[in-house]
N, C-alpha and C positions, 0 to 999 in steps of 0.2 A: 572410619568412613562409613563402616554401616549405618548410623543414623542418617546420615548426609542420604543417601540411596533409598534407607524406609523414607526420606521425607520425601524426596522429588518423586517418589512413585507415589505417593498417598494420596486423596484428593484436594489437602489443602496444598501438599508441594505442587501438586499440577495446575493451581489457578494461579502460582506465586508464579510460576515460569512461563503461561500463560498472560500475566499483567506487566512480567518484566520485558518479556518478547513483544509484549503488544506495546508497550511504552518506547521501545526503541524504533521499530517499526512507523509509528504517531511519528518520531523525532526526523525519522530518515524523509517522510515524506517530504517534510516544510526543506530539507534541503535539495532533496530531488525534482520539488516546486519550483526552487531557486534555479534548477538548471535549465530546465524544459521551458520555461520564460523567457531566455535567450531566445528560443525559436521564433519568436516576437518581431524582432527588433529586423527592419527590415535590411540587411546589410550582404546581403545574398550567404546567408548561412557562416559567417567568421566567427561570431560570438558561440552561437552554438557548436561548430565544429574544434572551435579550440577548446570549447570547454569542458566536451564530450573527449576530446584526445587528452586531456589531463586527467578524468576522474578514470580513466582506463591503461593511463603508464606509470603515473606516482605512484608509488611502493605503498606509501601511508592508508592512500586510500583504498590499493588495491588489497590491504590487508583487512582492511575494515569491513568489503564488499564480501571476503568469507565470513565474517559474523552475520552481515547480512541475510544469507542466501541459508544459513544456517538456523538464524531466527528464523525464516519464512519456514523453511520446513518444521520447527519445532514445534511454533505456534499452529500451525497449521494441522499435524499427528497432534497434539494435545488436546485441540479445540473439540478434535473428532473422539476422540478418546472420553474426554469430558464429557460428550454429548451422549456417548453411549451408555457413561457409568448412570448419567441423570436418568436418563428412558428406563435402563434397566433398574433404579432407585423407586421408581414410578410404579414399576411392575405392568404385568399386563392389562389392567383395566383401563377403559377406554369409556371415556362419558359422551353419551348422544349430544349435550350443550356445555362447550367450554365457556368460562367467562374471563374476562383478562381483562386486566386494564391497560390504556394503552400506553404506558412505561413497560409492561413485562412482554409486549408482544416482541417488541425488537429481540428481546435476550431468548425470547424460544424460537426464535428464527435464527440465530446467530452463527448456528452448525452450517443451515443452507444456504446464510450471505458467503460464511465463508468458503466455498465450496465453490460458487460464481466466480468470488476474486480471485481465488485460485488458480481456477482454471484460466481466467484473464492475464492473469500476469505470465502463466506459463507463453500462452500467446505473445504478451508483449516483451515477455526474455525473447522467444525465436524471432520475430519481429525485426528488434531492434541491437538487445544487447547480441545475440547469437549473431549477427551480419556484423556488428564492428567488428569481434574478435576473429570471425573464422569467415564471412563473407567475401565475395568479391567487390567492394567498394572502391570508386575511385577515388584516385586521391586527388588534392587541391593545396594552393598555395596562396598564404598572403603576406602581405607587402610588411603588416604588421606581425607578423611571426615567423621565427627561424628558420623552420622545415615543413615540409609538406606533411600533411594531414587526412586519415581518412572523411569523406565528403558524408557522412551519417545525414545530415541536413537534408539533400537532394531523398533519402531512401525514406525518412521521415514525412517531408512535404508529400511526394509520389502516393503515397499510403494515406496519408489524410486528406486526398483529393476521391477517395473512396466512400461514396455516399454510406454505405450499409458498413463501414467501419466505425466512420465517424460517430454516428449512432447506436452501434455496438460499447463506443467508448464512453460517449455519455450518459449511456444506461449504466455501465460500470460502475462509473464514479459517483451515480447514484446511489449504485447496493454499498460503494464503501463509504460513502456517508451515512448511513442510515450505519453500518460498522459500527463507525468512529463512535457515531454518537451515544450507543449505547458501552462500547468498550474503552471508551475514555474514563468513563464515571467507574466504572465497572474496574478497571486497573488501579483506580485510586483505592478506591472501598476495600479491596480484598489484601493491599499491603498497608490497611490501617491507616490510611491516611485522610479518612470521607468522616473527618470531625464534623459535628455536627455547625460546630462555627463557620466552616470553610466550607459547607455544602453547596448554599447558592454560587459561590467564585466558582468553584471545580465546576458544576454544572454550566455555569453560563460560559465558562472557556470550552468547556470542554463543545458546548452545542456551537458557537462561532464557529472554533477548526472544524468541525464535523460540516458545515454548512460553505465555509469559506473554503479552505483548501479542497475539497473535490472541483468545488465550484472554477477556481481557477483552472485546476487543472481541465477539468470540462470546456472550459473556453478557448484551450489554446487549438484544439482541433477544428472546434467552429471557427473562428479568425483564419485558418489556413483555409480551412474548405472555401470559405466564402471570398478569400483574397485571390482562390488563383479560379475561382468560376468568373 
């Protein structure tokens, strides 16, 4: 297993664990997309609250939610890690006119987008997930399901009736668009996958997700905000 250890410490194992993290993460959103879109559907909170009480009791998923939480911090120590071996690879000179084009400006910001979402998500763990497991939430019943439910929906809406949230949120999903789009291409290329035949598809999927799923997600706050003013 020592090879296995020189490799994930080295700096090409840390961009492989790096693109694997960040590929699952990409995968997790478009599902987590899937959920928060119930909060949509005007049904006084059913669809979302049962669907938020299932991804938090099923075993399956609950075991998945540790890989999860386990990418985020991986990805997250690496990214930083990464950034510092590159700075220190640079050395200390420092030029009066940088020039960049702008493809490589997203990747030399990419330490300090992540660093935003970061800190955003920690936010929206105590937020949201931190209140279903250990909050005091009410609970609710319906007609269509067996037993009663914590009410997430009610602690959700409440929150994004919050002017300076709502715009807190949508700036987020800005910096993790502006993410995606350069760590989608970026997770392809460094597990060998950025043939040059498949360049244009990887790119042009990869800039859609990047532009489309924040995008959604950005809107389901605006919809609530503006539905309950």
């Amino acid at each position: 297993m020592n090879w296995f250890a020189r490799f994930i410490t080295s700096s090409i194992g840390q961009k492989v664990v790096m693109a694997l993290t960040g590929l699952f993460l990409i995968l997790f959103l478009a599902v987590h997309l899937a959920g928060n879109l119930q909060l949509l559907k005007q049904d006084g909170g059913e669809a979302f609250n049962t669907y938020a009480h299932f991804m938090t009791t099923n075993p399956l998923i609950k075991t998945v939610s540790y890989l999860l939480y386990a990418s985020i911090l991986l990805h997250s120590v690496q990214g930083l890690l990464l950034w510092r071996y590159n700075r220190a690879a640079r050395g200390p000179q420092r030029y009066a006119v940088s020039f960049a084009r702008p493809s490589e400006r997203p990747a030399r910001s990419m330490a300090w987008l992540g660093i935003i979402i970061f800190v955003f998500i920690l936010i929206h763990l105590y937020q949201f997930w931190f209140q279903m497991h250990w909050g005091e939430l009410q609970t609710v019943n319906y007609a269509t399901y067996p037993h009663a439910v914590k009410d997430l929906y009610s602690l959700v809406s409440a929150t994004y009736r919050d002017t300076f949230f709502v715009v807190f949120y949508v700036i987020s999903m800005a910096v993790v668009g502006v993410h995606l789009w350069h760590g989608f291409w970026s997770a392809f290329h460094t597990l060998g996958l950025g043939h040059r035949k498949y360049v244009p598809a990887v790119r042009l999927i990869g800039m859609a997700y990047a532009i489309v799923i924040p995008f959604l997600f950005a809107i389901i706050p605006v919809i609530m905000y503006f539905r309950a003013g």
